[in-house]
C-alpha positions as CSV (number, residue, x, y, z in Angstrom):
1,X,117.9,76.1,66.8
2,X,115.8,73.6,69.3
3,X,113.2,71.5,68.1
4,X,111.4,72.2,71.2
5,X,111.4,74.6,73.9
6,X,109.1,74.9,77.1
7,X,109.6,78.7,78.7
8,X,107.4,79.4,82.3
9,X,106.8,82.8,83.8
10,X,105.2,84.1,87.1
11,X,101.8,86.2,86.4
12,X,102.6,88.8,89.0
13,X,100.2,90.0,92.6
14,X,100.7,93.7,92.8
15,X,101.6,94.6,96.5
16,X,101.6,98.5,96.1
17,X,102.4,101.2,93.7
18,X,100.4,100.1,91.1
19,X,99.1,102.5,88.4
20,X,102.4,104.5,89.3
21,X,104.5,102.7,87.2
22,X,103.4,104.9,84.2
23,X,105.5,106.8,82.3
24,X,106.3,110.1,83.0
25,X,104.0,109.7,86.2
26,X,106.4,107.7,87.8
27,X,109.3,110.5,87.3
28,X,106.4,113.8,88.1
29,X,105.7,112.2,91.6
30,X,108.2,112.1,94.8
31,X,109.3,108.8,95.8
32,X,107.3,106.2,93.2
33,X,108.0,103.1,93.9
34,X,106.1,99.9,92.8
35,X,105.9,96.9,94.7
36,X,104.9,93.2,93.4
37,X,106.0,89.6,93.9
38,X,106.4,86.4,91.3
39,X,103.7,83.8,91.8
40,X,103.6,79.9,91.0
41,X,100.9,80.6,88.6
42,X,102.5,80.6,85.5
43,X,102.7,81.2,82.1
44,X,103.4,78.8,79.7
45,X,105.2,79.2,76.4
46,X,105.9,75.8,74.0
47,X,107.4,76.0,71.1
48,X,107.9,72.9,68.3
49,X,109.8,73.1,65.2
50,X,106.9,71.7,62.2
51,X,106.7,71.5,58.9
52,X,104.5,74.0,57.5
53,X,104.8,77.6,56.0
54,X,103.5,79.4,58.5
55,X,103.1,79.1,62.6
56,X,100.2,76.8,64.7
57,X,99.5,78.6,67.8
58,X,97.2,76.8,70.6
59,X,95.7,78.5,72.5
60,X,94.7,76.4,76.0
61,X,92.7,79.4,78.0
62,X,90.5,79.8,74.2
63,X,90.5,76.2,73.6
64,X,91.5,77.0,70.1
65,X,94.1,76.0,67.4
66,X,95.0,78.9,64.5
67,X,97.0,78.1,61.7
68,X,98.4,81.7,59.9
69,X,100.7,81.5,56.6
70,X,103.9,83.2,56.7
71,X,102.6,85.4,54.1
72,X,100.0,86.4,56.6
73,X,102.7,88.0,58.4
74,X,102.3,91.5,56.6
75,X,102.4,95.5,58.3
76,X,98.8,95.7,57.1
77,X,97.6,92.9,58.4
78,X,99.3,93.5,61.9
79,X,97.9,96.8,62.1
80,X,94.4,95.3,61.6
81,X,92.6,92.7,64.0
82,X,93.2,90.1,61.7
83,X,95.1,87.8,64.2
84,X,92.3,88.8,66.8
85,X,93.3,87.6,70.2
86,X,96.8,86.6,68.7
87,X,97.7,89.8,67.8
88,X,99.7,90.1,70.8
89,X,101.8,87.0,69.5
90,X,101.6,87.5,66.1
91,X,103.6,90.9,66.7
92,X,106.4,89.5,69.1
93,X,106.6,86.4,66.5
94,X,107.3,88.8,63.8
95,X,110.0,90.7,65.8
96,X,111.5,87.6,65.8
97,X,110.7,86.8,62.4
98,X,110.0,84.0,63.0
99,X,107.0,83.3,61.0
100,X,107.3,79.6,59.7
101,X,107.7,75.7,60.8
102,X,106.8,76.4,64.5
103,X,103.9,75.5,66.8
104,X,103.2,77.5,69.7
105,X,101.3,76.2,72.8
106,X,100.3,78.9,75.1
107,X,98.8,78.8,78.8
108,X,98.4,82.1,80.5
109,X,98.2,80.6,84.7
110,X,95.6,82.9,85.6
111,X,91.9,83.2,85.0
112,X,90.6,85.5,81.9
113,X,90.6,88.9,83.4
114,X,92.2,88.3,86.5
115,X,94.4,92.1,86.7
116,X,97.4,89.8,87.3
117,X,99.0,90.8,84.5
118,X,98.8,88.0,82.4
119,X,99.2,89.0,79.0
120,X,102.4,90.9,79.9
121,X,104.1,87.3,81.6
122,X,102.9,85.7,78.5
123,X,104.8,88.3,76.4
124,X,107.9,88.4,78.2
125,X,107.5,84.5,78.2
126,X,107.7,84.6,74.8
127,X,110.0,86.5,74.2
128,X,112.3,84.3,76.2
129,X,111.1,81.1,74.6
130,X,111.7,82.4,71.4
131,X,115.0,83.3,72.3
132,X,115.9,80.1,73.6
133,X,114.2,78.3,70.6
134,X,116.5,80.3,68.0
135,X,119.5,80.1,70.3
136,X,119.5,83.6,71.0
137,X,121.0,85.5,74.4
138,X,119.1,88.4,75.4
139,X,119.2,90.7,77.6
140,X,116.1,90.9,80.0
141,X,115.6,95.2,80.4
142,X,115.8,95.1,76.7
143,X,113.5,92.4,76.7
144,X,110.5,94.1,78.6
145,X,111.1,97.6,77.1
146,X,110.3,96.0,73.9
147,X,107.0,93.9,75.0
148,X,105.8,96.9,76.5
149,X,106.3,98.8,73.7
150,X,104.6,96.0,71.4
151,X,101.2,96.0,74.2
152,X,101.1,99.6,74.4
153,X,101.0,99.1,70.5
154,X,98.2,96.6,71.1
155,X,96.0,98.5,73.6
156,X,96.5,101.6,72.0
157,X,97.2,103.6,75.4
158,X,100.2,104.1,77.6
159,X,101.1,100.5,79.1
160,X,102.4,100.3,83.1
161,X,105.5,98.2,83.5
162,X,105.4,96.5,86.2
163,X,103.7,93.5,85.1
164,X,106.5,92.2,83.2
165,X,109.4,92.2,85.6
166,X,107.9,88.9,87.9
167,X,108.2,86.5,84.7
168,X,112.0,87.6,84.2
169,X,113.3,88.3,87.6
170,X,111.1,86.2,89.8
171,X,111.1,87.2,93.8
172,X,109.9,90.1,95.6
173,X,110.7,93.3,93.8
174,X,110.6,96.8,94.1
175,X,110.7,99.2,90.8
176,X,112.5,102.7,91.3
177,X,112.0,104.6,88.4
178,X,115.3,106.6,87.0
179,X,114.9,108.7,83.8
180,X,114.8,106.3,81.1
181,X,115.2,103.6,83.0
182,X,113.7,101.4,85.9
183,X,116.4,100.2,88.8
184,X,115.1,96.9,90.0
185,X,115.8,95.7,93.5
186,X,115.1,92.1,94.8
187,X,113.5,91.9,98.3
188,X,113.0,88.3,98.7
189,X,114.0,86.9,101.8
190,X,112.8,83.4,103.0
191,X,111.0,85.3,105.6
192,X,109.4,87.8,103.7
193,X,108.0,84.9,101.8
194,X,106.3,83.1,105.1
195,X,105.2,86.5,105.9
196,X,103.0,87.0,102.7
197,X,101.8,83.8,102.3
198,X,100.6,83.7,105.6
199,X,99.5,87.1,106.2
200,X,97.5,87.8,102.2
201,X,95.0,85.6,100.4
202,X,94.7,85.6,96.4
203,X,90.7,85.9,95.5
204,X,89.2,85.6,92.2
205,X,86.2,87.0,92.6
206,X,84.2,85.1,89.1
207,X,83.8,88.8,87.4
208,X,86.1,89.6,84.4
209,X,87.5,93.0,84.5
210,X,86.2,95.9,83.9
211,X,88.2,98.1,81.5
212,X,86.3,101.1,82.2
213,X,88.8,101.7,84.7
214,X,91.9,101.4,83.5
215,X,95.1,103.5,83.4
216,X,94.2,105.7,80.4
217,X,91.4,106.9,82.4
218,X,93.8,108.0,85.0
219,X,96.2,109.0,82.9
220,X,93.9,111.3,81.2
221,X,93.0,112.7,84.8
222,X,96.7,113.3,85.6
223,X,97.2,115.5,82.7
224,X,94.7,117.3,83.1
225,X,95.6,118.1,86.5
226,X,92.5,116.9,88.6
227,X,93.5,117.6,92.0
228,X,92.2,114.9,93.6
229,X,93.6,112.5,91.6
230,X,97.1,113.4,91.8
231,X,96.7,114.0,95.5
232,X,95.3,109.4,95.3
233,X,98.2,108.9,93.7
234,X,100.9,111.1,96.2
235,X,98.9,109.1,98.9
236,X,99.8,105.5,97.2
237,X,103.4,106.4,96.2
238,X,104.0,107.8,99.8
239,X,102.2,104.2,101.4
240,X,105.0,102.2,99.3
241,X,107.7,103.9,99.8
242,X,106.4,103.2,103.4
243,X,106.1,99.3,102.6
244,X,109.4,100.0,100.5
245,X,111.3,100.9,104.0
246,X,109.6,98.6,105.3
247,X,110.3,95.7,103.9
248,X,114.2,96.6,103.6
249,X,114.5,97.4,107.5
250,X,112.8,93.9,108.1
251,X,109.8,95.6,109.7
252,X,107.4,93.0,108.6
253,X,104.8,93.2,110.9
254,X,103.7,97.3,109.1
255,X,104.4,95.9,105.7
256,X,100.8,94.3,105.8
257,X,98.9,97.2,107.3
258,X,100.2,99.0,104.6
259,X,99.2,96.8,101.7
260,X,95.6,97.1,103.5
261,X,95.9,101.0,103.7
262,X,96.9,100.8,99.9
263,X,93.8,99.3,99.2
264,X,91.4,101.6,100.9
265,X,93.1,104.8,99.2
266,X,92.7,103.0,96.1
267,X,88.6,101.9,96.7
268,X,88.3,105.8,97.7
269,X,90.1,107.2,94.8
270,X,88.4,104.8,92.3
271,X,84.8,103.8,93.6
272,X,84.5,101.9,90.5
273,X,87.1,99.7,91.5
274,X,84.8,97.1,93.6
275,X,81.9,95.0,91.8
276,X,79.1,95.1,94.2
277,X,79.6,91.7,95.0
278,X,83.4,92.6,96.0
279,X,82.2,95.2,98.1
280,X,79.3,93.4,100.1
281,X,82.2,91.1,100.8
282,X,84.6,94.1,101.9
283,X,81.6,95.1,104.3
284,X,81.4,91.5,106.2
285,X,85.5,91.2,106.4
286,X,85.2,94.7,108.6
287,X,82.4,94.1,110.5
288,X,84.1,91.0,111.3
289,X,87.3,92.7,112.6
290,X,88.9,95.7,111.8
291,X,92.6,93.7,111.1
292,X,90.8,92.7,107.7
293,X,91.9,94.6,104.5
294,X,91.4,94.2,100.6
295,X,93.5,95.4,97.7
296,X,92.4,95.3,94.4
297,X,94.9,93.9,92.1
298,X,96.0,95.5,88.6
299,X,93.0,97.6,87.2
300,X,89.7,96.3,89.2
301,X,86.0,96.4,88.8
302,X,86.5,92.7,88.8
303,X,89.3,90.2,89.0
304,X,91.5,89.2,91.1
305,X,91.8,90.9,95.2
306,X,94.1,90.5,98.4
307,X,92.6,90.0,101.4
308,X,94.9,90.8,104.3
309,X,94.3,89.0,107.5
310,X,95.9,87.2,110.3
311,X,97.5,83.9,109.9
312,X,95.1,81.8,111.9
313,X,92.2,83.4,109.5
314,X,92.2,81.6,106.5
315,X,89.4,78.9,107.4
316,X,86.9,81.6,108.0
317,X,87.8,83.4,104.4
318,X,87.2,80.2,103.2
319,X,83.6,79.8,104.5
320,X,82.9,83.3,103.4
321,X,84.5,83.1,99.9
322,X,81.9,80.1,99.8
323,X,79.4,81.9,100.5
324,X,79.9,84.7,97.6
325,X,80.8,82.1,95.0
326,X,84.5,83.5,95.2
327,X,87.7,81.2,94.3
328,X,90.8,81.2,96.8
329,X,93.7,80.8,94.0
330,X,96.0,79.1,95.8
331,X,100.0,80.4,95.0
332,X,103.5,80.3,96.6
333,X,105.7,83.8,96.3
334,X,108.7,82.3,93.8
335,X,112.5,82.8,94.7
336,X,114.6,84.8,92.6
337,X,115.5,83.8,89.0
């Protein structure tokens, strides 16, 4: 066992395929796949061997220190909100059992509802930095099939996938769903990697989230066959298994029309997905030129968006993102770990 462990992993910018990555969705549609990269926003997992009968967890995006006794560590009480916004980490620590003499700082790399899929790095970081504290090898599938089991738990819905992959595998990726299992395949490519960072910017738009749309919604809408959201969805899967060829034939130069096209089917099969302010901004990008595009990452109504554009464009998105109060989050697409 370490004294002390430090554990980072990539928050993730999904590319394409996103709400398709739930399950049995993935399997019901024709050619799902889901497309996202690891950024060098991270999260950050420390862990420090103490002495005291319980766990310290600090918390550097809430600014807070808790202190819970290992008696706290009960079924009852983690079926109740009594570790509030820890009960994410409260339930991995006590898969671990690992419920004494440790002080966990946490850092998620990404603003408070960015849809980057923080809280699903910070699990799977975790996870690993646990592991690595207790001296323990794991194996990664196993890893995020149990973290997404645990914030399904949590949100008390069906819980998409793809967020924790990034943290564990790093690189561009692409997620084939197989029954029972997800085949991952690593795109990355030095060139892909000049490609998106030159040709997509990473906007945080100020607004947090806004969980009326979220994937039980559209889950919901699946299963009860409405027709024109399973017809959305067929649209999306076919545009990334478009970007999927794409991208594996080297054809770089449709790979960011598509993210773009992504994005509109999205805005028209969710209106809800821009904030106002998001979509006044939409507006100005296409009356500027029609080679501007926006895709909403993870959930939307707020968050964190793409804009696609050319690489000589990024001093004018500037200006603009200025002028809406917006934040360029500046990242680099990580290698493969």
């Amino acid at each position: 066992m370490s004294k002390e462990v430090l554990v980072e992993g990539s928050v993730r910018v999904d590319l394409l395929g996103g709400t398709l990555d739930l399950i049995p969705i993935n399997l019901i549609l024709p050619n799902v796949v889901t497309l996202n990269l690891a950024t060098s926003l991270k999260a950050k997992v420390k862990i420090t061997h103490i002495d005291f009968d319980g766990v310290e967890i600090v918390s550097k995006d809430y600014k807070t220190t808790d202190k819970f006794n290992r008696a706290d560590f009960t079924a009852e009480n983690l079926q109740k909100n009594f570790f509030g916004n820890l009960t994410f980490i409260a339930h991995i620590l006590n898969l671990f059992a690992l419920t004494k003499n440790v002080r966990m700082e946490l850092e998620s790399g990404s603003p408070p509802g960015a849809g980057l899929g923080g809280s699903s790095a910070m699990g799977v970081t975790c996870y690993a930095a646990i592991s690595k504290y207790l001296g323990i090898e794991y194996n990664r599938i196993e890893a995020i099939q149990k973290i997404n089991a645990l914030e399904a738990l949590i949100i008390d819905c069906p819980a998409g996938y793809q967020d924790y992959y990034p943290a564990l595998f790093g690189g561009v990726l692409g997620l084939v769903p197989r029954p029972g299992a997800v085949h991952v395949e690593q795109l990355y490519s030095k060139e892909l990697k000049e490609v998106l960072e030159n040709h997509i910017t990473l906007v945080y738009s100020g607004e947090t989230r806004n969980s009326g749309i979220n994937n039980w919604e559209v889950y919901k809408a699946f299963f009860n066959k409405d027709q024109n959201v399973r017809h959305g969805l067929g649209e999306i899967a076919r545009l990334s298994h478009e970007a999927f060829k794409a991208i594996k034939e080297k054809r770089y130069n449709d790979l960011i029309p598509l993210i773009a096209a992504e994005g509109e089917e999205r805005r028209k099969l969710f209106p809800g997905i821009l904030t106002p302010n998001m979509n006044q901004l939409h507006m100005v990008l296409k009356d500027q030129s029609a080679h501007f595009g926006m895709k909403i990452c993870g959930a939307g109504g707020g968050g964190c968006f793409l804009i696609t554009h050319k690489p000589g464009d990024r001093e004018y998105i500037d200006q603009l993102l200025g002028k809406f109060q917006m934040k360029r989050l500046t990242f680099n697409v990580e290698g493969p770990l």
